[in-house]
Every structure is written in C-alpha cells, then in structure tokens.
C-alpha positions in Angstrom: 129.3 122.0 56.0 128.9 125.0 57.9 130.6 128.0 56.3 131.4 131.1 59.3 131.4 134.5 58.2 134.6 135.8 57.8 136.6 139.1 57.2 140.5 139.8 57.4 143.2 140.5 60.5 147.0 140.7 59.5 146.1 139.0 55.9 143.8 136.1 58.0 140.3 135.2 57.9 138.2 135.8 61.4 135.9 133.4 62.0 132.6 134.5 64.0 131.6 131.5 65.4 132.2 130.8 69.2 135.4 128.4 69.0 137.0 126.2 71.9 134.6 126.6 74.4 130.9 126.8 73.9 128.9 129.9 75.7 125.6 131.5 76.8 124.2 133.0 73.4 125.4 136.3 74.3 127.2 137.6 71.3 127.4 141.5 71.1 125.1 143.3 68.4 128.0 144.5 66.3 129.1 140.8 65.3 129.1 142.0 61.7 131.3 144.8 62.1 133.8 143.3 64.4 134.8 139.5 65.4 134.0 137.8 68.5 136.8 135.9 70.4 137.0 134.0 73.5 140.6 133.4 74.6 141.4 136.5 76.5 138.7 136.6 79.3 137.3 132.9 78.4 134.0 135.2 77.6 132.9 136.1 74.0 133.7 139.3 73.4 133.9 141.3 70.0 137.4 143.0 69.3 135.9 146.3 70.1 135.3 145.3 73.8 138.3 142.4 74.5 140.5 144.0 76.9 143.7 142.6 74.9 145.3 143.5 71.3 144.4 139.9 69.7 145.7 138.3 66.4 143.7 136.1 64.6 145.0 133.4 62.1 142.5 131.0 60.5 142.2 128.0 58.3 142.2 129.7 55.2 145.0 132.0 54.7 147.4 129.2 56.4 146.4 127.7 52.8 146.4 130.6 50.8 150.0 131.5 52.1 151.4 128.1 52.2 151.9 128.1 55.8 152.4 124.3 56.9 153.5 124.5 61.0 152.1 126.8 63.7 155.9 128.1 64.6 156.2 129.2 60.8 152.0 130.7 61.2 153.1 132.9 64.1 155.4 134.8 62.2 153.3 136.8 61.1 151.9 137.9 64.9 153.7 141.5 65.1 156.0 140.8 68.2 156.6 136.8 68.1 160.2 135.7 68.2 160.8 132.5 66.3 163.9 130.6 66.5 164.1 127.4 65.1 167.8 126.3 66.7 168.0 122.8 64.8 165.4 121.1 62.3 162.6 119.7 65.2 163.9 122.7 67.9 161.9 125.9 67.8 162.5 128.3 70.4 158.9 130.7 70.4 158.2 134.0 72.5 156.2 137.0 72.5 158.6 139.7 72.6 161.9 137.4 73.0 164.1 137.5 75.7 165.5 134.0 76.7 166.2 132.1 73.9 167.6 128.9 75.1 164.8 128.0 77.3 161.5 130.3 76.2 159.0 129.4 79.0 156.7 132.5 80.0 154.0 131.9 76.8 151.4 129.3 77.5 149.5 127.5 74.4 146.4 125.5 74.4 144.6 123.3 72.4 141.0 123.5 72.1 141.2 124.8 76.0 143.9 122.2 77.5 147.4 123.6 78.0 150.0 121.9 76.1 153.0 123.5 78.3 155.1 121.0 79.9 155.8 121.2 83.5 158.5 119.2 83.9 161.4 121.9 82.0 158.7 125.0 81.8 158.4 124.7 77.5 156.3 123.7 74.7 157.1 121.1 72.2 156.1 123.1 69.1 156.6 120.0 66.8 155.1 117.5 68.7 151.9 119.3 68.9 149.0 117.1 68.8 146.9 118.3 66.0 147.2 118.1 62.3 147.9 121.5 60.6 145.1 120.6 58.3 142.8 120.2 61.2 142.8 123.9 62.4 140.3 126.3 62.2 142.1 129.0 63.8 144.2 130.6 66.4 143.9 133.3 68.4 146.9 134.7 70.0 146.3 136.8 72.8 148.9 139.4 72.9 150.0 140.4 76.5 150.1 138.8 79.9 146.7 136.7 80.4 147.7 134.7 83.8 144.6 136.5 84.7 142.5 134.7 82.7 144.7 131.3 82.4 147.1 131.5 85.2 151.3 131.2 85.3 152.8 130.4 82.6 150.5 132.7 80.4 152.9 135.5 81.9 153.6 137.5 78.1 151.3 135.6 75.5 148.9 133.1 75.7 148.2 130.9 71.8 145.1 129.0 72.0 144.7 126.6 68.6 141.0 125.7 68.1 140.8 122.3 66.0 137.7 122.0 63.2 134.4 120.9 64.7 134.0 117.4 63.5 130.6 118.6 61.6 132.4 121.0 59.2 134.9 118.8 58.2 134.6 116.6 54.9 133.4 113.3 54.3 136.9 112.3 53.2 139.9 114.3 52.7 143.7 113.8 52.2 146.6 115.8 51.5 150.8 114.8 50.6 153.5 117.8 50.2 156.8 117.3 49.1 159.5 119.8 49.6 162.9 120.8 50.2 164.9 120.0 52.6 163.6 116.5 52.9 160.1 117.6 54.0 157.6 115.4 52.9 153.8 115.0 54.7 150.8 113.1 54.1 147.3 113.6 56.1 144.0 111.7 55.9 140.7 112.5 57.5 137.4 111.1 57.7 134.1 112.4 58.9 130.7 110.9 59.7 127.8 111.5 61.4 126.2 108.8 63.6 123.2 109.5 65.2 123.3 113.2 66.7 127.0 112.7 67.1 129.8 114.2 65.0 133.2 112.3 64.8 136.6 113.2 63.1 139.5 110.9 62.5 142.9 112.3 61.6 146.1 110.4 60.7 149.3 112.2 59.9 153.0 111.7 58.9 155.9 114.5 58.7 159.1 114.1 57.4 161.8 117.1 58.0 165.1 117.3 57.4 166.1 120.4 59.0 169.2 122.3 58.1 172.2 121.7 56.0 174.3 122.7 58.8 174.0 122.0 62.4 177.5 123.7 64.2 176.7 121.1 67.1 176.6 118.5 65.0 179.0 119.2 61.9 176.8 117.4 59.7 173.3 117.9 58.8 171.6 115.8 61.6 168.7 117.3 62.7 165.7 115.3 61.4 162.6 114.5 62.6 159.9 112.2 61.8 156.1 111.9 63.3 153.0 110.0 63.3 149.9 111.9 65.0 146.8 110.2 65.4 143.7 112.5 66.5 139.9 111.6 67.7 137.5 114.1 67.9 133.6 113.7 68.5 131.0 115.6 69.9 128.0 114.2 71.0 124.9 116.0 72.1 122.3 114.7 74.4 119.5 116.8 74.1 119.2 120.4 73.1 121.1 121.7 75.9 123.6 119.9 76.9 126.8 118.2 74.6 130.1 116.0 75.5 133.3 116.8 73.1 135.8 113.7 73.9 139.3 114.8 71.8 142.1 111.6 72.3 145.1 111.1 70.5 148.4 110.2 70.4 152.1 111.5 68.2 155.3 109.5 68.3 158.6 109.5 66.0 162.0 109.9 66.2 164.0 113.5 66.7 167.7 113.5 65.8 169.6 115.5 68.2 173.1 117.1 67.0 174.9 116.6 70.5 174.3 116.6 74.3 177.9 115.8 75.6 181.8 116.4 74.2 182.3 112.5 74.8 179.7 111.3 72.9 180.4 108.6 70.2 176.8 107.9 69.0 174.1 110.9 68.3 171.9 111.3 71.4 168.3 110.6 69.2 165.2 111.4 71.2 162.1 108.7 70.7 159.0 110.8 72.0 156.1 109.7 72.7 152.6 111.7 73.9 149.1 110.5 74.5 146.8 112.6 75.7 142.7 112.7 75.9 140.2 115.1 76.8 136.3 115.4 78.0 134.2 118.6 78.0 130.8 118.6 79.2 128.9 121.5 78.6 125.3 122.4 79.7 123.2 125.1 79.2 120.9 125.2 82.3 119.4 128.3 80.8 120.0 130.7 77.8 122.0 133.1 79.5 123.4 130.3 82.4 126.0 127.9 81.5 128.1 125.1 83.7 131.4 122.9 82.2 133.2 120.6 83.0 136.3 119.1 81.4 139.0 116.5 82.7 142.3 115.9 80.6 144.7 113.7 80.6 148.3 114.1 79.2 151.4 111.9 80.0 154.5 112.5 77.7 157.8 110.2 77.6 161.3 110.6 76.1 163.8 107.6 75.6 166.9 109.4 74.4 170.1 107.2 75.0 173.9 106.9 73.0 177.2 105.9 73.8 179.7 108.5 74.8 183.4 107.7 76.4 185.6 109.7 78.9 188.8 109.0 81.0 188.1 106.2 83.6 189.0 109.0 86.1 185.8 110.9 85.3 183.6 107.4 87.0 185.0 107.2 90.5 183.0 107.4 93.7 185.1 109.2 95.3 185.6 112.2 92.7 181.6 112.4 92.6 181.5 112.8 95.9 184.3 115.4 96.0 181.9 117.1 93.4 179.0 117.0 95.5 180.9 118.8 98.0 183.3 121.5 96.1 183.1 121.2 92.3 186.4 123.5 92.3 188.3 120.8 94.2 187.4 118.1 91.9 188.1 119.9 88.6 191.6 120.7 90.3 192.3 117.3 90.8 191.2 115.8 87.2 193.5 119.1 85.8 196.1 117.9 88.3 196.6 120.9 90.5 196.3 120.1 94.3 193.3 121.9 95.5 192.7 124.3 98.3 191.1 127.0 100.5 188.1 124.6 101.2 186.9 123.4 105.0 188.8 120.2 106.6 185.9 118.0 105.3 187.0 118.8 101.2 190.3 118.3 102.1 189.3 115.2 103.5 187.3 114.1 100.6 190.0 115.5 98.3 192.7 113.0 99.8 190.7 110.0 98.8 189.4 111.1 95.4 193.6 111.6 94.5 194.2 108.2 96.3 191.5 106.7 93.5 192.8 108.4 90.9 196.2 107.2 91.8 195.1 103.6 92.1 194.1 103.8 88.7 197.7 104.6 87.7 198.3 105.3 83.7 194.7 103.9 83.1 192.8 107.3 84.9 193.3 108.6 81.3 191.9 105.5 79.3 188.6 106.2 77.9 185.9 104.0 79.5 182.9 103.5 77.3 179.2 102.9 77.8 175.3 103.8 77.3 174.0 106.8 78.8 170.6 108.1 78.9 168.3 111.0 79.3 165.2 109.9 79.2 161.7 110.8 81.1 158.2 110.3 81.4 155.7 113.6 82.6 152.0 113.6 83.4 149.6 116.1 84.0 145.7 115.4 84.8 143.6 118.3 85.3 139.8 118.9 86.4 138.1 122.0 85.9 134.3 123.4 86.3 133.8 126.7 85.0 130.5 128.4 84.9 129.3 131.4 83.0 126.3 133.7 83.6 124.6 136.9 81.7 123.1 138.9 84.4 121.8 141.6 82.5 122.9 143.9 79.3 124.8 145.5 81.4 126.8 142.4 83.8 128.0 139.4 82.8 130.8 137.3 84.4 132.9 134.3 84.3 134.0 131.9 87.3 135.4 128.6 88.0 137.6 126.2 90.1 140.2 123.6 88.8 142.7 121.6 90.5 145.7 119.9 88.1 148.1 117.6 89.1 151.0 116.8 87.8 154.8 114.5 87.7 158.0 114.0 86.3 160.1 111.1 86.9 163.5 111.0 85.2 166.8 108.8 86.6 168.9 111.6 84.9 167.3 114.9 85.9 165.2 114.4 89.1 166.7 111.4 91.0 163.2 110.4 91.7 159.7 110.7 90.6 158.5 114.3 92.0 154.4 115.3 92.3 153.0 118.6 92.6 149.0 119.3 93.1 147.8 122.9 91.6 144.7 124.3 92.8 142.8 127.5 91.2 139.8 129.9 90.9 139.5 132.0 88.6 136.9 134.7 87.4 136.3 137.5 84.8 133.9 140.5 84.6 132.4 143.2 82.1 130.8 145.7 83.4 128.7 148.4 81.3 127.9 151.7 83.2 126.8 153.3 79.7 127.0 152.0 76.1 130.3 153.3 74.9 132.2 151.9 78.2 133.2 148.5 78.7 134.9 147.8 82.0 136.6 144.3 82.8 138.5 142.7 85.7 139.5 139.6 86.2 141.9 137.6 88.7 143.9 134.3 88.7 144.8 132.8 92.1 146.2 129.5 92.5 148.3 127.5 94.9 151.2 125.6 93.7 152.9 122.8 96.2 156.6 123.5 95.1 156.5 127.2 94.6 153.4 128.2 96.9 150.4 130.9 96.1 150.3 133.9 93.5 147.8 136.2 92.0 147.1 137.6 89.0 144.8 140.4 88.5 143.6 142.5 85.6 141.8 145.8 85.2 140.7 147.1 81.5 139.1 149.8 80.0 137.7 149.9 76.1 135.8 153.3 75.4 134.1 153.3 72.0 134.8 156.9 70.4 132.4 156.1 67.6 130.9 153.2 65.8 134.2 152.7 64.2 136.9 153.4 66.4 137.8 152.3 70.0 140.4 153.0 72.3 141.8 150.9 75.6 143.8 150.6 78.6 145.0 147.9 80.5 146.9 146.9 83.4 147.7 143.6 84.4 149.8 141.5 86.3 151.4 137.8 85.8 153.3 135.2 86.9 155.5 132.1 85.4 155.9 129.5 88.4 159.3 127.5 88.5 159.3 124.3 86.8 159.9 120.9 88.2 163.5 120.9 87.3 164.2 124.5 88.9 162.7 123.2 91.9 163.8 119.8 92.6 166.6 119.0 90.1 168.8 116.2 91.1 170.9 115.8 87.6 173.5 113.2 87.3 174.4 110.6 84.5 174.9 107.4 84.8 176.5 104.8 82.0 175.4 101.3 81.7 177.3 98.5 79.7 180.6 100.3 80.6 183.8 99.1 78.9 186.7 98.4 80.1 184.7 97.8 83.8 185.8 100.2 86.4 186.8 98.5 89.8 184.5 96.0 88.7 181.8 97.7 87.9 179.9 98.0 84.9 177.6 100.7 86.0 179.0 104.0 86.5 178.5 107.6 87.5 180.1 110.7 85.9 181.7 113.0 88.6 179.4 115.8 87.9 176.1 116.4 89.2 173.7 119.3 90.0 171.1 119.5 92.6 168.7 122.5 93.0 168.6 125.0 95.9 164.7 124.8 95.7 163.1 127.9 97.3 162.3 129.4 93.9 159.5 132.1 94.2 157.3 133.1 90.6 158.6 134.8 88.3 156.4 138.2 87.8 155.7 140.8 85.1 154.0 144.5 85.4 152.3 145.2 82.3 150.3 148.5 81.2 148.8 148.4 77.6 147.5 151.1 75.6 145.5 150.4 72.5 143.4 151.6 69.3 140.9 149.7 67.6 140.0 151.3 64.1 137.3 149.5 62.1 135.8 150.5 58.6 133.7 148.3 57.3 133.0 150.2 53.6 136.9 149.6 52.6 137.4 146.4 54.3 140.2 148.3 56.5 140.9 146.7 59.8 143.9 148.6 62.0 144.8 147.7 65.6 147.8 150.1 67.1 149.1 148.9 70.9 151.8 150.6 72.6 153.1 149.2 76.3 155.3 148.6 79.2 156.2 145.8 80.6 158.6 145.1 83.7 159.6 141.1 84.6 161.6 140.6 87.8 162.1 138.0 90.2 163.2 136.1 86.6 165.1 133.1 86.7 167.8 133.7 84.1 170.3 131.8 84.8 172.2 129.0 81.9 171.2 125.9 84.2 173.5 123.3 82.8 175.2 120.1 84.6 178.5 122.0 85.6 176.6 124.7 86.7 173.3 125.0 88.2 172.4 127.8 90.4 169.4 128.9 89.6 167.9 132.4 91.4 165.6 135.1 91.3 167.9 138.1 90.5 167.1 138.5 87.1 164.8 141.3 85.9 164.4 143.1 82.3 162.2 146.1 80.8 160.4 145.3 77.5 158.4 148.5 76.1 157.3 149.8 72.6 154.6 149.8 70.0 153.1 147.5 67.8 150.3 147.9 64.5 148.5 145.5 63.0 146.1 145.9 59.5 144.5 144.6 56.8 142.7 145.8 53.2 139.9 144.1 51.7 141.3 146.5 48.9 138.9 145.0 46.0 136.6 141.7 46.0 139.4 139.8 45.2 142.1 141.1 47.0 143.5 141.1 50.3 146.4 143.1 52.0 148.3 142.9 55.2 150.8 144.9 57.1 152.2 144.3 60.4 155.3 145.7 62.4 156.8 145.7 65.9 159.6 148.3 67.3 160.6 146.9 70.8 163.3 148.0 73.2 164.8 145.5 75.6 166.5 147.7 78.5 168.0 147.1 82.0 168.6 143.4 81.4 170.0 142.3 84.8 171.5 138.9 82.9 172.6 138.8 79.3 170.7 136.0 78.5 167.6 137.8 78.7 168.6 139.8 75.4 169.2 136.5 73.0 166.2 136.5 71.6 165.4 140.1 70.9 164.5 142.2 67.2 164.0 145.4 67.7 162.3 145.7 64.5 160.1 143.1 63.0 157.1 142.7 61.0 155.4 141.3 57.3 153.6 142.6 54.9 151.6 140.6 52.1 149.0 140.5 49.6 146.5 137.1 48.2 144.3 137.8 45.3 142.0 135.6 43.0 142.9 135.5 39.2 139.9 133.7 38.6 139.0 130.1 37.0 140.3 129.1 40.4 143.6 130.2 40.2 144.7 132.3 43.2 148.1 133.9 44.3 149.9 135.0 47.2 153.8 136.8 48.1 154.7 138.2 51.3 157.5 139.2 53.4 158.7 138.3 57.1 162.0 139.9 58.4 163.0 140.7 61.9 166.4 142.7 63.1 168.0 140.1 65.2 169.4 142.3 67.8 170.0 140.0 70.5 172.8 138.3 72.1 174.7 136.4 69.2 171.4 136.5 66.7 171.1 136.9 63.4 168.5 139.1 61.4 166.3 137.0 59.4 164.3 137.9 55.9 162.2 135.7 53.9 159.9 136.3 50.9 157.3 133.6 49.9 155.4 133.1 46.6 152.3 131.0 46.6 150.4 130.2 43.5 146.9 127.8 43.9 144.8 126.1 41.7 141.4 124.4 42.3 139.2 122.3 40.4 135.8 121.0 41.8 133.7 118.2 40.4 130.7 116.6 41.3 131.3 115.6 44.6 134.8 116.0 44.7 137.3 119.4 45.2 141.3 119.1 44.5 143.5 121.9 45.7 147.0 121.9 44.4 149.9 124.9 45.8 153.1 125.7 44.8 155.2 127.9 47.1 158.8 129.3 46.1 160.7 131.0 49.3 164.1 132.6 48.8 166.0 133.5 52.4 167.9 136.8 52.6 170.6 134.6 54.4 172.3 131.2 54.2 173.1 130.9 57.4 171.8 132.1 60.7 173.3 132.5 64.6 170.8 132.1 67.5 173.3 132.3 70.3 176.5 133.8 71.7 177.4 131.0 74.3 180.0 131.8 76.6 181.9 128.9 76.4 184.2 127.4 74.2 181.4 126.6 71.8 181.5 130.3 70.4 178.6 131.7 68.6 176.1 129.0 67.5 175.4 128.8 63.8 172.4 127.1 61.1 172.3 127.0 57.7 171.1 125.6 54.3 173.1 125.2 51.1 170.6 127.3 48.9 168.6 130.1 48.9 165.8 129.1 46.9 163.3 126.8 48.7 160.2 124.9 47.0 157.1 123.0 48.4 154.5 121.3 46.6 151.3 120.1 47.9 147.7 118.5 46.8 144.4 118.0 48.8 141.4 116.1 47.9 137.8 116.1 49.8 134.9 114.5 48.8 
C-alpha cells in the first residue's frame, strides 16, 4: 500500500499525490513545503501558487475525529453553512444565503458532478461513495465556474475516492450509535494482472431527530445500500482506463408534503451511475483525456392525502389556470371579481360545479398521489494538458453534457436540454516569485442560452515562506429544469368516493413557469495570505473578499405560488483564517473562523442561512501503545432568517492493535450539543418558525474496522 506524504490544514492530513485526475509530471519544486492540489484550475498546483484559498480534508483525520458523513466533514471548512432540516435533508452552502433550496455550490466525485439538474441541488446523503472509501476532499473556496462552469458559482467540493491499489486486501467496518444510526461497510481489493480493482458494499441506518415540527413525530429516517466498482487498468506505461460504476438505493421518510395528507409521503430513491476515464500521456509534459459518465436518478414518492371533493373539479382547475384569486374566492365562498369577461366566464361554471355537488363539495374525497421522477445526465469530455516551458503551462478542453427530467407531477412532460463547453486555464511565470493565472468557462445551455466565466489571479511569493494573492473572478448558476419549464400539478389515482365518475382526479392548483430565466451571476474579488513554516509545523491561510450575486432567483417557488424572476441580488463580504500546529510529534492543532456580513438582500430568503460568526478549533494527539485522542469544537451564530445558533463539542478516543497480517481500529466518540432544539426557517405562512430537536444532549457512537 502506497503511503502519501502528508502534513496538516485545519486539523487534516494533505496528501501530495496528484488525486482525481492524473497529469503531466509537472509538480512544483517546493512539494515538501507546501501541498499540491488540482481542483481549482484542474492543473497541479502547490498552495503557494493555486489562485483560490483551498481546504483540505483527508482520510485520516475523518477517523481521528470521528467524522462519519461529508455534510458533518465540511463543518469544519471556515465559511460552510450546514443545515440538516430533517434526518436525510441537509441544506449545504458556502457562505449561506438560501436555505430552503441551496443550489450555487457544485460537488464532484472523482471529477463527475453529482449536482442534479432537474431542482438545481445536491443529494448529500445519497452520495455515491462510502465514507470509508475517501482519500480526501478539497474544497475550493470561492467561485470556480471558471474552471467547472455554472453551478460552481460560490464553492466547488470535489471528493477524491481511494485508488483501488492503496486500499486493503480486505476490510470491514460496523458503528452503532445514537439516534438509531447504525452502518456497516465491506471492501475488497485485488490485483489482476496490471489492473487494480475495489469493491465496496455499504449500509446506513439514521434515525434523524426526535422532533420533526412537520411531522409531530420523529419521522425522518433514512436507510441506504451503496454499492461501488472501481478499477483501473493500465495498458502500457502511458496510457491507463479508470471505469468507477455503482449504484445507492433505500428508503427516506419524509415528515409531510401536503395539509391533506393521511399517509407519510416516503421517498424510494434510486441512483446508478458509471464512469470511464481514459488518460494518455503522449509525452512527459503532454497529456490528452477523455471521460464519459453516465448518471440517471429516480424518485417514487407516493401517499394518500384527502380534500373536499370541490378541490377535484375541472372547472375550478381551469379557473385556476386562469386567475388563482378567482378560484380561492369561490372555494372561500366570496363571489369573485375585477378579472376580464373570460374569468368571469370561467368563474360562472366553476360555481355551477360546485353547486352541482350540493352538500357533498365539502366531503373529503380520498386517493394516491404522487411525486415521483426520473433525471439523467450523460456527459463527454476531452481535456488536454500541456507544459510548455518552466515558465507556461496551460489547460484546455471541450465537453458537451446532456441532460432530462421527466416527472407527471412537476414537468408535465419529459424536458431535454444539450450543454456544450470549452474551457481553459493558464499560469504564466514572468519571474520566479510571480505566478499569473487566467482562466475562462463558456458554455451554451439550450433553456437558459450562453454565459462566461472568466478568472484573473495573482500569487506573489514574498519569501520562501510566505505568499500573498489576488483574485477576481466571475460566475454563474444557470436555472434549473423546474425554473424553466415547470408544469406542476397533482393528480390522485384510486379516488374515493369517485367524483362525476371518475376515479382520477386533479387538484385545482397548478403552477407553470414563465421560462425566460437568464443565469444567475456573482462578482467576486479575493484577497489572500499564504504563511508556511515548515520548522514548527505551522500552516496559516487568511482570505478576506467581496462578493456581489444579482440576477438571483430568490423567490419561495411552491404550488400556490410560482413566480420565479431575476430581481433578487445580495452582498456577501468578510474575512476568513484557516491554521494548523504540528505543535509536538504527537500532536496536532487546528483553528478556523469566519466573520461574514450578508448586506442589501433584495429578498429575505436570501438571509436564512447566514452566521455571521462561525468557526472550530481542535486538537488529536497520540498517547502511545496505540491509543490516540481527539476534542474539538464547531459553533456558528445563526443569524439568519428564523435560524438558530448551533454549538457542538466532540470527544474521540481510538485504539489500535495490529497483528500479523491483520489491524483492528476501534473509536469511541461522545458529542454533547449546546442546544436541544434548533430552527432553520422563519416561513411566512401559517407554518411559523420551523423547529428540530433531539431528547438529549449527550450523543454516543461506537465503531470497529478490520483490514487484513
């Protein structure tokens, strides 16, 4: 097993290997002073020249701080918002803003974007890999749609699996904890031939919170399988295939989705998705790839919910369709008005239905309604990387992506969109101490139509240890499929008693999108300081920016009211420090801490998910005869609209013992919450301010792992 050099970032172990995507052997000469990462301009680049402030987190300190999901991991990433709304619902954004539907971070998986297109999000606990089969992650923090496009418009987390060769022959793992969590992983590796393969099963059990408001009980569980493939297979001494498949189903429960509901709406997802990169070096310094993906993503979700027969006629949908106040009137029974001669019209034979019904308008009719859906995204992309010289070396390539939706509930009708790109990225050394980089993103979207992202950087090395830089950037988020071509209605199957006859019905309301949605777009500027000294083990990074996001789409796009825009804008500026100790041999510190203002919100949903303060500190030392232990701290202000502050301290003690052949890893973490109970919105409605909770304080999770 191959065992990377390593030293610390916030507490976490950076890994000097090249990760994700192989490259030209062009890593810089001060590799043992600072680590090399890949995500922000897809080429290596050591810290001291990355034109981004970059947080590392690696295999080893997710274990030697009990971490177990990549939500709870990016905690400690000074700036991340983390909201977990119900027990599988995580709500994740660099620097916040809005919480019910946070869709302007992008997050990839050894290279292949797991954002969905169809409602603009990421599925945090659906994510196809295995905590156990991480290496690391590298959170690129700022706007990177120059490097990866929309969507990457504040943050871009790419997760970089374990190459199949440094994994174990054999290896399992089971935790236990409260809550109802429970989770059990086992891997093997082999070797045949040249090739390397990994096989990863998993199962997770979580029972979420003790209260759900929504749901007035507990109900927010969630159970998955994940199945994962990885090989790599070489052919030759230059070039090499990685083929990644796999597949995650289980069952989510959902508190709610409607007031009429008589069963719980749980979701059944399902994902499969598969990968192939082929990478050849045509010479040292000269490298082409390739890599297709694959990814298609279903949903059944379906209950039973009941409302007055009244709510299913034809003739009140349409009057919907045409003038939502008119048909509200007439279910309150007021007689509408100050609409055109065609509502009025409509309006005297929705009340002519309703009065057909006589006394059973009111009687609740009963019956199965669903939201299901089924998404797919295939991608192609050729990307090829040259070293001109000490001084020039650049990035380049062309994709084209397409992908669907197809949902009877939200779109009406299957919808297709075809994305083309190019893409490129540049450093450029007039002397020794100055790295220059630029870099753009164009691409062309069928729904929402062309945008461009460049970036221009600066990182000027004042000595060997210390390096300072400026950036300014611009990005994009493009309108998902829903924003764009929502056609949202429900329909109930099975109804009882039948209405008219039928026992297929509609509910009067419906929502249709206005289309015409333009990108949503951020101005960022980025100052930064790198400090390095390598004698103490002392890593600090300091960033300070600016951000300003217009042409947003904040808007609460719900069935009664959809109507979405581009008037929302918001100014997100402040300062953020990052650092780590190697304080003794067997010691490690960590400190990191965020002060952000969130000003000029044109929408108040853009300040739900804001802290103006948050940040962790920690500390993991070895006490020897394999015993190790850990504490640290996570707290963030809660500032935003209806949230909470939030405070958590973890304890972590480890034991190992190794045997011939054999090593078993046991952990035992103890967290106590600062709060029982947290809020993570102020709704507007008649739902109030929506609260979480557990019944205790005290938390405890167990776990063992075994590799031979």
């Amino acid at each position: 097993m191959r065992s990377p050099r390593a030293i610390l970032v916030l507490g976490f172990g950076i890994s000097v290997a090249s990760v994700g995507w192989a490259a030209p052997d062009d890593t810089p000469a001060d590799v043992d002073r600072y680590p090399v990462v890949l995500t922000p301009t897809r080429l290596r680049q050591s810290l001291q020249d990355v034109p981004a402030a970059v947080t590392i987190i690696t295999a080893e300190m997710l274990k030697r701080f009990g971490i177990r999901s990549v939500p709870e991991a990016l905690r400690l990433v000074p700036g991340m918002e983390m909201t977990r709304a119900s027990g599988p619902d995580y709500r994740v954004n660099y620097h916040g803003t809005n919480v019910l539907v946070p869709r302007r971070m992008n997050v990839l998986i050894d290279g292949v974007s797991v954002y969905q297109p169809l409602f603009a999000r990421v599925d945090w606990t659906s994510l196809p890999i295995a905590i156990d089969d991480i290496d690391r992650i590298e959170v690129t923090r700022g706007s990177n749609s120059a490097a990866y496009g929309p969507n990457s418009m504040l943050a871009i987390i790419n997760i970089i699996s374990r190459h199949p060769r440094d994994v174990e022959r054999a290896y399992a793992s089971v935790e236990r904890g409260s809550n109802g969590v429970a989770a059990a992983t086992f891997r093997l590796g082999a070797a045949i031939g040249d090739a390397d393969l990994r096989l990863t099963v998993s199962r997770e059990l979580d029972g979420g919170y003790d209260m759900q408001q929504r749901a007035g009980a507990d109900h927010d569980s969630q159970r998955l399988t994940r199945l994962n493939l990885r090989a790599v297979i070489p052919f030759g001494a230059t070039t090499s295939l990685d083929v990644n498949l796999g597949h995650v189903a289980g069952v989510r429960e959902v508190p709610g989705v409607d007031s009429g509901g008589v069963t719980y709406p749980d979701a059944r997802p399902e994902d499969s998705y598969g990968s192939l990169t082929l990478t050849h070096d045509l010479s040292p310094t000269h490298q082409l790839q390739v890599r297709g993906s694959l990814w298609i993503d279903s949903i059944r979700q379906g209950w039973r919910t009941c409302y007055p027969a009244a709510f299913f006629l034809p003739e009140l949908y349409a009057m919907y369709e045409a003038n939502p106040g008119y048909a509200n009137a007439i279910l309150a029974g007021r007689a509408p008005s100050g609409g055109s001669a065609q509502d009025d019209a409509l309006a005297a034979a929705a009340i002519a239905a309703v009065s057909a019904l006589g006394a059973s308008a009111r009687t609740p009719t009963c019956g199965m309604a669903e939201q299901g859906l089924l998404q797919r995204r295939a991608d192609l992309e050729v990307q090829d990387t040259q070293v001109l010289s000490d001084q020039l070396r650049f990035v380049a390539g062309l994709g084209v992506r397409q992908q669907s939706g197809s949902s009877a509930t939200y779109l009406g009708q299957a919808v297709r969109n075809t994305v083309w790109r190019a893409f490129g990225s540049l450093e450029y050394r007039p002397f020794a101490d100055l790295a220059l980089n630029a870099g753009a993103y164009v691409e062309r979207d069928e729904l929402s139509g062309a945008t461009v992202s460049p970036r221009l950087a600066a990182n000027y090395r004042l000595s060997e240890l210390q390096t300072v830089r400026v950036i300014w950037t611009r990005g994009t988020r493009t309108p998902d499929v829903q924003e764009q071509r929502a056609d949202w209605s429900y329909a109930l199957t099975g109804a009882e008693p039948a209405l008219n006859g039928a026992s297929t019905v509609r509910l009067y309301q419906s929502a249709r999108s206005p289309g015409g949605l333009s990108s949503e777009r951020i101005r960022s500027v980025e100052l930064g300081y790198l400090l390095n000294v390598p004698a103490y083990g002392l890593l600090l990074d300091v960033k300070a920016f600016d951000d300003q996001l217009y042409s947003l789409i904040s808007e609460k796009l719900q069935l009664s009211s959809f109507q979405p825009t581009n008037n929302g804008a918001v100014h997100l500026s402040g300062l953020e420090l990052q650092a780590s100790a190697a304080i003794a041999s067997n010691w490690w510190v960590f400190a990191n801490y965020a002060y952000l203002r969130n000003h000029a919100a044109t929408n108040p949903l853009e300040t739900t998910q804001y802290s103006r303060r948050s940040g962790s500190i920690g500390a993991w030392t070895s006490l020897g005869a394999g015993w190790t232990v850990s504490a640290a701290y996570y707290g963030s202000s809660g500032n935003g609209l209806g949230q909470s502050d939030y405070g958590r301290t973890d304890l972590t003690l480890g034991k190992s013992f190794a045997g011939l052949g054999h090593k078993i890893e046991t952990a035992l973490s103890v967290r106590r919450l600062d709060n029982l109970e947290q809020t993570y919105f102020r709704d507007f409605g008649a739902a109030g301010t929506l609260r979480t909770g557990y019944d205790s304080r005290w938390q405890l999770f167990g776990q063992v792992r075994v590799s031979f």
